[in-house]
C-alpha positions in Angstrom: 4.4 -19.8 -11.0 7.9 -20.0 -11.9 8.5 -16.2 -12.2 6.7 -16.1 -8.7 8.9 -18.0 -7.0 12.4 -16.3 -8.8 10.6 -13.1 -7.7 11.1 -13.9 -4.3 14.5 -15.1 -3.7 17.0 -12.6 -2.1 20.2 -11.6 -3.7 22.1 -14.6 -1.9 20.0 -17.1 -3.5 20.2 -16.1 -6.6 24.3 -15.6 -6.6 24.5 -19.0 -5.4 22.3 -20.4 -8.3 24.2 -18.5 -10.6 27.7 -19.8 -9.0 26.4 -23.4 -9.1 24.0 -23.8 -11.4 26.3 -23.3 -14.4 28.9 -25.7 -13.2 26.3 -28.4 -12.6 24.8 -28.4 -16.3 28.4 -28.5 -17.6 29.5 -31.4 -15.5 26.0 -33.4 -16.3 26.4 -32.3 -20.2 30.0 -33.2 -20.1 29.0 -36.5 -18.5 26.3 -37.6 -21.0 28.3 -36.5 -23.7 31.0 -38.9 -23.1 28.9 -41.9 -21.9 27.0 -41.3 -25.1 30.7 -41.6 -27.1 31.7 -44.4 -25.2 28.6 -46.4 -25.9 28.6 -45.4 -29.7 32.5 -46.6 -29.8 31.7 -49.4 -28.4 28.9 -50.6 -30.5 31.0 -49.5 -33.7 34.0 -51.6 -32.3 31.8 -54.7 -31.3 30.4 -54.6 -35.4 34.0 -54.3 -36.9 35.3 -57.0 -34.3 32.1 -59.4 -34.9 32.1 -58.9 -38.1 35.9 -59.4 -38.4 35.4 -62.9 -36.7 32.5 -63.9 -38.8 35.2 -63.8 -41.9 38.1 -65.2 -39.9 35.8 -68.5 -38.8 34.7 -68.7 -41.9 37.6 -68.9 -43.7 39.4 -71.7 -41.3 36.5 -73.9 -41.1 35.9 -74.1 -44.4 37.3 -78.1 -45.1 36.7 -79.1 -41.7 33.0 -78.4 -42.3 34.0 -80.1 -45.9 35.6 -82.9 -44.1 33.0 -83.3 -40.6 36.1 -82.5 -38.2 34.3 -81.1 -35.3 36.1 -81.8 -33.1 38.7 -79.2 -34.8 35.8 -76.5 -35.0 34.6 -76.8 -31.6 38.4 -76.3 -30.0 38.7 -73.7 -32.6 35.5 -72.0 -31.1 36.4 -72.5 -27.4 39.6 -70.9 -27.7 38.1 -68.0 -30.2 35.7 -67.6 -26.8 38.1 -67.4 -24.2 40.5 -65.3 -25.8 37.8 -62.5 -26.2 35.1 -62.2 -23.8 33.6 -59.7 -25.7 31.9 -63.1 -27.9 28.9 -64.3 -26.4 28.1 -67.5 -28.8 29.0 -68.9 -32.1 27.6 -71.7 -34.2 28.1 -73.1 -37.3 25.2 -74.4 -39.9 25.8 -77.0 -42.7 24.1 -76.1 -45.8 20.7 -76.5 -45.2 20.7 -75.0 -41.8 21.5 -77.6 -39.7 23.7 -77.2 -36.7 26.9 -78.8 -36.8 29.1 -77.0 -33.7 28.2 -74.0 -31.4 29.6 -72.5 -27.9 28.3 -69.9 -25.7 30.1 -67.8 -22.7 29.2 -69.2 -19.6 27.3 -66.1 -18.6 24.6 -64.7 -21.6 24.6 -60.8 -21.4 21.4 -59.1 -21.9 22.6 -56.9 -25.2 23.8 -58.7 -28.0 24.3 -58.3 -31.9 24.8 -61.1 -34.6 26.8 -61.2 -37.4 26.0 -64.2 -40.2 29.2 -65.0 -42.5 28.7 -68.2 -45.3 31.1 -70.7 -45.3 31.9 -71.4 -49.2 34.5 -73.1 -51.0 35.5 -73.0 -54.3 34.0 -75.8 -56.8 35.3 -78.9 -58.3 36.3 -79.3 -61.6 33.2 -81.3 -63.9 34.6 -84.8 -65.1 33.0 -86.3 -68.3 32.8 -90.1 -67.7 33.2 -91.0 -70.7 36.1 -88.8 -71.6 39.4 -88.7 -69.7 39.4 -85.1 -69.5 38.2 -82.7 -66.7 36.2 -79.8 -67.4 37.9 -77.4 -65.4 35.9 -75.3 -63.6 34.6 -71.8 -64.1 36.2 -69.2 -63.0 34.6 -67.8 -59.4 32.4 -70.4 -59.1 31.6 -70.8 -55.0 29.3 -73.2 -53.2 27.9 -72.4 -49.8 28.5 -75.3 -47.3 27.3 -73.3 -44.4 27.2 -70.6 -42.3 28.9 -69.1 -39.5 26.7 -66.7 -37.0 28.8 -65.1 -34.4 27.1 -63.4 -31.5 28.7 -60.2 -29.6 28.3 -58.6 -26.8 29.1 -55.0 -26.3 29.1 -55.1 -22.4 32.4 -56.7 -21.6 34.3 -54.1 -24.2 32.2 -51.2 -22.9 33.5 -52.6 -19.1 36.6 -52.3 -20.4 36.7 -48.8 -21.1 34.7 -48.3 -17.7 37.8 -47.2 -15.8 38.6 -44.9 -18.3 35.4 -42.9 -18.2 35.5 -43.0 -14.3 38.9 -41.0 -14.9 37.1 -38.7 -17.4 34.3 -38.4 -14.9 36.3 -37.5 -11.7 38.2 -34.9 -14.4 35.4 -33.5 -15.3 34.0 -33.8 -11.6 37.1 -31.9 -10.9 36.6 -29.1 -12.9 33.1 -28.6 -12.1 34.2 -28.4 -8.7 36.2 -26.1 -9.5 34.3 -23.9 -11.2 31.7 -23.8 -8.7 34.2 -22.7 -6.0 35.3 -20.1 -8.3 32.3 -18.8 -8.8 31.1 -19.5 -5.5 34.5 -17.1 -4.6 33.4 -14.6 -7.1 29.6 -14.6 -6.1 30.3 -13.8 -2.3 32.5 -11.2 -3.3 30.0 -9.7 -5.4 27.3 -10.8 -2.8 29.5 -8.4 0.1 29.6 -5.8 -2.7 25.8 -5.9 -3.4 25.0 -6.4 0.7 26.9 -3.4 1.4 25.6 -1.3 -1.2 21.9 -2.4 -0.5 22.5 -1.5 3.3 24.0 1.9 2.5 20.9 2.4 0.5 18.6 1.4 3.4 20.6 3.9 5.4 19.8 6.8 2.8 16.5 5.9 2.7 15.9 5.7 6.0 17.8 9.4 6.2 21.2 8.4 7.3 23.7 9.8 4.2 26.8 9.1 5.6 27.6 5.8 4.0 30.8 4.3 4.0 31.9 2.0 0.8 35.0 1.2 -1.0 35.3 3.4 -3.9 38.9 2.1 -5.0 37.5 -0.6 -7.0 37.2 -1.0 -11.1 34.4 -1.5 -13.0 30.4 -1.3 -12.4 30.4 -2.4 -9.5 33.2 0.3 -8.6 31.2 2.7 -10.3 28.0 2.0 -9.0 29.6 2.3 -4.9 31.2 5.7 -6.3 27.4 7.3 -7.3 26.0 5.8 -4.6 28.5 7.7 -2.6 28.4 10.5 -4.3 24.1 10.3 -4.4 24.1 10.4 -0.7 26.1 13.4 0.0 23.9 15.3 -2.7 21.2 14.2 -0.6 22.8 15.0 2.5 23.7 18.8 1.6 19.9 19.2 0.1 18.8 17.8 2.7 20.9 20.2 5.0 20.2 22.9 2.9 16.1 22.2 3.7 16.3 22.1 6.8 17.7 25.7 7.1 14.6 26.4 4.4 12.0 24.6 6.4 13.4 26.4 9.7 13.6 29.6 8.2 10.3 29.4 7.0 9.0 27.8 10.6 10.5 31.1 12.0 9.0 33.5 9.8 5.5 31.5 10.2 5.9 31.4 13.9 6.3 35.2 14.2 3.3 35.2 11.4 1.5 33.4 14.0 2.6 35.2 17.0 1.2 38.5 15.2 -1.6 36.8 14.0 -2.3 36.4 17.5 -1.1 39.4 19.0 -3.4 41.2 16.1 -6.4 38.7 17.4 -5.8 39.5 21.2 -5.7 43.3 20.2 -9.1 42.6 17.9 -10.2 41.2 21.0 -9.1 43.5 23.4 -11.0 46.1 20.7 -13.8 44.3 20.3 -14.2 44.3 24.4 -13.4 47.4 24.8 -15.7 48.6 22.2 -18.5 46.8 23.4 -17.8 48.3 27.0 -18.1 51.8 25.7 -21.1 50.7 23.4 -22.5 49.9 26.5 -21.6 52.4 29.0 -23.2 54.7 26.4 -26.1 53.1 26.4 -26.8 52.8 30.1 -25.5 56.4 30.2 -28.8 57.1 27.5 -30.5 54.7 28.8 -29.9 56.9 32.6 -30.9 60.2 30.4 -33.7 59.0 29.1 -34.9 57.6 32.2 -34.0 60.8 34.1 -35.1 63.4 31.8 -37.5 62.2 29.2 -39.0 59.7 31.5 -39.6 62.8 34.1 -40.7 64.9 31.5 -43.0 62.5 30.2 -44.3 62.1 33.5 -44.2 65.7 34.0 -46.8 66.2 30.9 -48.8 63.1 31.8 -49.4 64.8 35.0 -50.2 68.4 33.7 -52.5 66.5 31.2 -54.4 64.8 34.0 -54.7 68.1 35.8 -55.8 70.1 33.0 -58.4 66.9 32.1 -59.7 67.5 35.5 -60.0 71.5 35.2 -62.0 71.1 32.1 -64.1 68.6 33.5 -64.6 71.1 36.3 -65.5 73.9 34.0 -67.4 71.7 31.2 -65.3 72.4 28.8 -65.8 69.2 26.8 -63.6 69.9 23.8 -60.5 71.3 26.6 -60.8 68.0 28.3 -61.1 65.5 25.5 -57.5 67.8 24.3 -56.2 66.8 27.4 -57.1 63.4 27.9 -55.2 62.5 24.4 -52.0 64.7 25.7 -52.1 62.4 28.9 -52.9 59.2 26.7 -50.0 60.1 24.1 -47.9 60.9 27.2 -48.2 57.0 29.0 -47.9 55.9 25.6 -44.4 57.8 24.8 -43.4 56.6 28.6 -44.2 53.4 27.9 -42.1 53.1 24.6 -39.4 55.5 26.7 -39.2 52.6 29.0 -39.2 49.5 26.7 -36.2 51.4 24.7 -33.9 51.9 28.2 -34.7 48.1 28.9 -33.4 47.4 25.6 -30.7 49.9 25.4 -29.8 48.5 29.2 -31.5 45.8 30.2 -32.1 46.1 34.4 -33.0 42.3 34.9 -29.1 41.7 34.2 -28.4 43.4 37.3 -31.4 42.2 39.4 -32.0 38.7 37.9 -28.6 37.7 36.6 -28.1 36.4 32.7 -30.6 33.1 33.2 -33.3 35.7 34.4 -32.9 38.1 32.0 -32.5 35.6 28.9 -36.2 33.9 30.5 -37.6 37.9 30.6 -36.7 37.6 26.6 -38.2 34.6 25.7 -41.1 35.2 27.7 -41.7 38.6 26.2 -41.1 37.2 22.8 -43.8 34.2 23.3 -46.2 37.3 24.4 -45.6 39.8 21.5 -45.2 36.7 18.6 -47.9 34.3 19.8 -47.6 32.5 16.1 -44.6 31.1 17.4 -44.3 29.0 20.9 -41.0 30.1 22.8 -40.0 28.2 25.9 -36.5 28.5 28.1 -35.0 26.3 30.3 -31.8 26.2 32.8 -30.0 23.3 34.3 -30.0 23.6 38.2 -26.3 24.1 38.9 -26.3 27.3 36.2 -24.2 29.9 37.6 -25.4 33.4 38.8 -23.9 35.6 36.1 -24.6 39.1 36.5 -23.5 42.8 35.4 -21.1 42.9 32.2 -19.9 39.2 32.2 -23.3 38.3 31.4 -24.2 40.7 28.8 -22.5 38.8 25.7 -24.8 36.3 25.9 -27.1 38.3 26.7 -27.0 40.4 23.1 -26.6 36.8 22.0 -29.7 35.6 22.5 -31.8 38.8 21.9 -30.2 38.8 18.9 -31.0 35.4 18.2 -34.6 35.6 19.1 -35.1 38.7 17.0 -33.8 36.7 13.7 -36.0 34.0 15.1 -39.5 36.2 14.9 -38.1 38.2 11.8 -36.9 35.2 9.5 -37.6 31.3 10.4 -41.3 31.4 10.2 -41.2 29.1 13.2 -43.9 27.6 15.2 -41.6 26.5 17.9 -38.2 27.8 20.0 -36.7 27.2 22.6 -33.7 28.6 24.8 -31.6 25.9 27.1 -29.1 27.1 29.7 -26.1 24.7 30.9 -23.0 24.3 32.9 -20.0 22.4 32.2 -17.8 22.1 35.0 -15.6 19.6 33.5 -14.7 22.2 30.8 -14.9 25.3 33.0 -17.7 26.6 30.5 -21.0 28.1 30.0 -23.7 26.8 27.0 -26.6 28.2 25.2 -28.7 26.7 22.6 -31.2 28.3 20.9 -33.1 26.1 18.8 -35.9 26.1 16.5 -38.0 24.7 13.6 -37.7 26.8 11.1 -37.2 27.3 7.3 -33.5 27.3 7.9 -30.6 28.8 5.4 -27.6 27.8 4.4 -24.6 28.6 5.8 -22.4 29.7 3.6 -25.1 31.7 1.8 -25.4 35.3 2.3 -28.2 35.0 4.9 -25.1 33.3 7.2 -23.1 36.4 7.0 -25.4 39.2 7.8 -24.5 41.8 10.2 -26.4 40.4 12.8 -24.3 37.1 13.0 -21.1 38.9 12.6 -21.8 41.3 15.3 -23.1 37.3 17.9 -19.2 35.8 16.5 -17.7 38.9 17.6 -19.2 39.5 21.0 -18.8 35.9 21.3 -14.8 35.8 20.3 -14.3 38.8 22.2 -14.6 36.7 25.6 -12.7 33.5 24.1 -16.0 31.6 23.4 -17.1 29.6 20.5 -20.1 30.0 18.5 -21.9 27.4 16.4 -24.5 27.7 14.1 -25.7 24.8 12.2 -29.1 25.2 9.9 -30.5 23.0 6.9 -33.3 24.5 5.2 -36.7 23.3 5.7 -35.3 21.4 9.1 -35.2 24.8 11.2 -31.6 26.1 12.8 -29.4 25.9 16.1 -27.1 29.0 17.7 -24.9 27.0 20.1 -22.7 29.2 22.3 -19.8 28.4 24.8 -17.9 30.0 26.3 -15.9 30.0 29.5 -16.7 30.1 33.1 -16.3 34.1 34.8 -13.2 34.1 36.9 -14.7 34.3 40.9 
């Protein structure tokens, strides 16, 4: 949690900690330190001076103990007490314990310390009574006559030296003080050093590499302003130097493009232009066929017919069943003369206009595949395209509809015509429920489909064609509106 929080202060914050925090532990160290002396000084001087006292008393009151002068002991004691505050109470004991004199400060502190001195004097000499000469006494013999118990406090001694620590305080105050507005000096220095080089890295990232800092001081800090320095105008000439790459390289992929393009108008322009000759030469054999095979045919279906009825007028069976099968053979080759100029160049385009002649295809193809149910349909407000703007998606969907009876196994197809004025274009979709393919797979680049994209690029439309197999496939087809 800790670490969290550190984690989130900003470089001021943590200068200013730095600066103050040091300063602080010192001056509340420092403090203790000599509170803690003072008190232990104290205490060691009450003990010597209590002690001291003890002895003293005890020495001076030895005879008038001996002798019952209390009155001596107890002036002795009151003057003992006022001369030194620091003695809170003393009493003297006979032998046995009794109390013979005792005076206390006016004022008991809370801490105190006894010290307990005996009073002894020296023995007197043993006298025989029936000799007339002392036994002198032994040597150090001492009899206790009582006791003196002297009771200190340390708090008057230790108010004593109160001033004194104040004046050690306020010194050391003082130079905790100080060193907090040195450091506090030396932090914002180093703060302005670290803001400035933090902004001149947000400029640099932000792509702005002409930073401006002081690079005439010593040091890291010095040092570090000096690579920043020098870091952004490596930066700046790479960067210059990519720009000239990346607009070199935009030029040279711009005129890629432009002959990309030029090369896809020209494909186009091709494609069109192919696709007009493919089909001026097939309305121009479409035309010769017509004219000259067509007549001919009907030329020989007619001589058949004539020599049929000849025959029949001679009864010759075998000359008129000859020329029954030229005439038959002869409607028959018409016939397939015909459906090949419709195909090569379909009339209906002309006469009917693209959503006629795409309904002539899907009607013919639900006649000649009846396993499979075709059906077409055109919005209203479909356009009458006619001549070569409709023959794109024209070849389109014939195209489509041949794949359709050739490949899907389909029961079902359908054709749907529709504007899209909002757009300016055209759409087709030819649907149906087939076995599908994939895409990608060789089936979705035969040369049918190449040949619907092309026709389909070739007037700036868009072709479509999404299939799943086993869920059937759709050719969508757009493209844009014929210029009026």
């Amino acid at each position: 949690m800790m670490g969290r929080v550190l984690s989130q202060w900003g470089i001021a914050t943590r200068l200013l900690v730095i600066a103050v925090l040091p300063a602080s532990i010192m001056f509340v160290s420092v403090t203790a330190a000599l509170y803690g002396l003072a008190q232990r000084d104290v205490r060691r001087d009450v003990a010597a001076r209590g002690q001291l006292v003890a002895m003293a008393l005890a020495q001076s009151s030895q005879y008038g103990l001996v002798s019952g002068n209390t009155a001596y002991l107890r002036t002795t004691l009151r003057h003992l007490i006022e001369a030194d505050p620091s003695i809170a109470c003393i009493a003297i004991t006979d032998a046995v314990a009794r109390p013979v004199v005792s005076d206390c400060q006016g004022d008991m502190p809370g801490e105190t310390e006894s010290f307990e001195v005996p009073i002894r004097i020296e023995s007197l000499p043993e006298v025989d009574q029936f000799e007339s000469i002392p036994t002198p006494p032994r040597e150090g013999a001492w009899r206790k006559v009582g006791s003196v118990r002297v009771t200190m406090s340390p708090a008057p001694i230790f108010e004593s030296k109160r001033r004194a620590l104040l004046v050690a305080f306020a010194f050391v105050l003082a130079a905790a003080v100080a060193s907090c507005l040195i450091a506090l000096r030396l932090a914002r220095r180093l703060r302005d050093t670290l803001g400035s080089v933090m902004a001149a890295l947000r400029d640099v990232r932000q792509g702005r590499f002409q930073v401006k800092l002081a690079t005439d001081q010593e040091g890291e800090l010095g040092e570090l302003q000096r690579t920043i320095v020098q870091m952004a105008g490596t930066l700046d000439a790479s960067r210059h130097d990519l720009e000239q790459q990346v607009a070199k390289r935009t030029q040279q992929l711009q005129e890629a493009v432009d002959l990309a393009r030029q090369a896809d108008a020209e494909k186009r322009r091709l494609i069109v232009r192919s696709n007009a000759l493919v089909e001026e030469e097939r309305r121009r054999i479409a035309l010769d066929l017509h004219d000259h095979l067509g007549a001919s045919l009907i030329s020989v279906r007619l001589e058949a017919s004539g020599l049929v009825a000849r025959a029949r007028a001679k009864g010759d069976l075998e000359m008129e069943g000859d020329a029954r099968r030229i005439a038959t053979t002869a409607q028959s080759l018409y016939a397939s003369t015909r459906d090949i100029v419709k195909r090569l160049r379909p009339e209906v385009i002309d006469t009917l206009g693209l959503a006629g002649a795409v309904e002539e295809l899907v009607r013919h193809a639900d006649q000649v595949h009846p396993a499979a149910r075709f059906t077409f349909q055109a919005d209203p407000g479909f356009p009458d395209v006619r001549g070569e703007l409709a023959m794109p998606a024209y070849r389109v969907a014939q195209e489509a509809l041949n794949n359709i009876a050739k490949h899907s196994d389909a029961t079902m197809a359908s054709v749907t015509l529709s504007a899209l004025p909002e757009t300016g274009h055209l759409r087709m979709v030819i649907h149906d429920n087939g076995r599908g393919f994939e895409p990608q797979s060789p089936h979705g680049t035969g040369i049918g489909l190449i040949g619907m994209r092309e026709r389909v690029a070739a007037v700036g439309g868009e072709l479509r064609i999404t299939s799943v197999p086993g869920q059937g496939t759709t050719v969508c087809v757009t493209w844009p509106l014929p210029a009026k």
